[in-house]
C-alpha positions in Angstrom: 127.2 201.5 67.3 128.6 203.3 64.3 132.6 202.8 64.0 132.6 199.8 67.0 134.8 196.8 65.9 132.1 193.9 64.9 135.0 191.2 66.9 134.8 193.8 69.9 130.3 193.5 70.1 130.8 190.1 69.7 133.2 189.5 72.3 131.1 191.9 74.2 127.7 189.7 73.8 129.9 186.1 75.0 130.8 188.0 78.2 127.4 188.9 78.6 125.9 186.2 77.7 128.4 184.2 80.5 127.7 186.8 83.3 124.0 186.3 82.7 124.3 182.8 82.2 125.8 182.8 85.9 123.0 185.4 87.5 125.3 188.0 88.0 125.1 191.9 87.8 128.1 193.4 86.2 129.6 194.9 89.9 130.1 191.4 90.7 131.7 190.5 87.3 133.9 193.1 87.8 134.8 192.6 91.9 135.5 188.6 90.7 138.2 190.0 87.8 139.0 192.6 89.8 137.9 194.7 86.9 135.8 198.4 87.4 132.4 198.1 86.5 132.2 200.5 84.1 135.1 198.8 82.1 132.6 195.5 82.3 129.9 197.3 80.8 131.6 198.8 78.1 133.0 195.1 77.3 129.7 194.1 77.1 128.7 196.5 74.9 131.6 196.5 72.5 133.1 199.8 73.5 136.8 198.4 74.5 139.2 195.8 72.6 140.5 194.0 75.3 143.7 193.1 75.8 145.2 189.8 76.8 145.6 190.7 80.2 141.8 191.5 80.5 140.9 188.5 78.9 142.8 186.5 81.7 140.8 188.5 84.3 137.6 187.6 83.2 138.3 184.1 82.7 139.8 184.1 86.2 136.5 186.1 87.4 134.2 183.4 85.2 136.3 179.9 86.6 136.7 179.4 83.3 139.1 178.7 80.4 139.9 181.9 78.3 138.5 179.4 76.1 135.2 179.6 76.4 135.3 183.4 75.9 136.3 182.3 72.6 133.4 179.6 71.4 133.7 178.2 67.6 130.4 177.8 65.7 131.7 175.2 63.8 135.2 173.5 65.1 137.3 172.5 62.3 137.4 169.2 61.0 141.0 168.4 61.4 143.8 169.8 63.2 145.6 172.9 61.7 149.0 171.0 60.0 152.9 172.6 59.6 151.1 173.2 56.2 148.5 175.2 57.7 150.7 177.2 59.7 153.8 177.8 57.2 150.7 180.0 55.3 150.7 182.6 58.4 153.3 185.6 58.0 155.6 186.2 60.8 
């Protein structure tokens, strides 16, 4: 795994974990986001960033919001502020 992006495996294990979650194989992932197979299994493995227009397919393939490709361990305790954001370069 030498030289993968650690946000790319992790984004790689959530899809997993959903496909599994849902008993499927990753050809039929990849016929419901009308995604190649192989491009699903090197998702899952943390081969490929994805790109925003992937990450629609597979939430369109899962039924799901993009979301829940994107769980938080611990949601914040208040909702980010102008503050907040006025801290963010442009």
């Amino acid at each position: 795994m030498k030289g993968w992006e650690p946000g790319a495996r992790r984004f790689g294990a959530i899809v997993r974990s959903l496909r599994l979650a849902r008993n499927w194989s990753q050809e039929q992932l990849a016929e419901y986001a009308d995604l190649h197979p192989t491009y699903v299994s090197n998702i899952e493995c943390g081969r490929r960033n994805v790109s925003h227009w992937t990450i629609e397919r597979l939430a369109i393939g899962f039924g799901c919001p993009i979301a829940e490709l994107f769980p938080v361990a611990d949601p914040p305790s208040r909702p980010a502020s102008e503050d907040d954001l006025s801290s963010i370069p442009a």
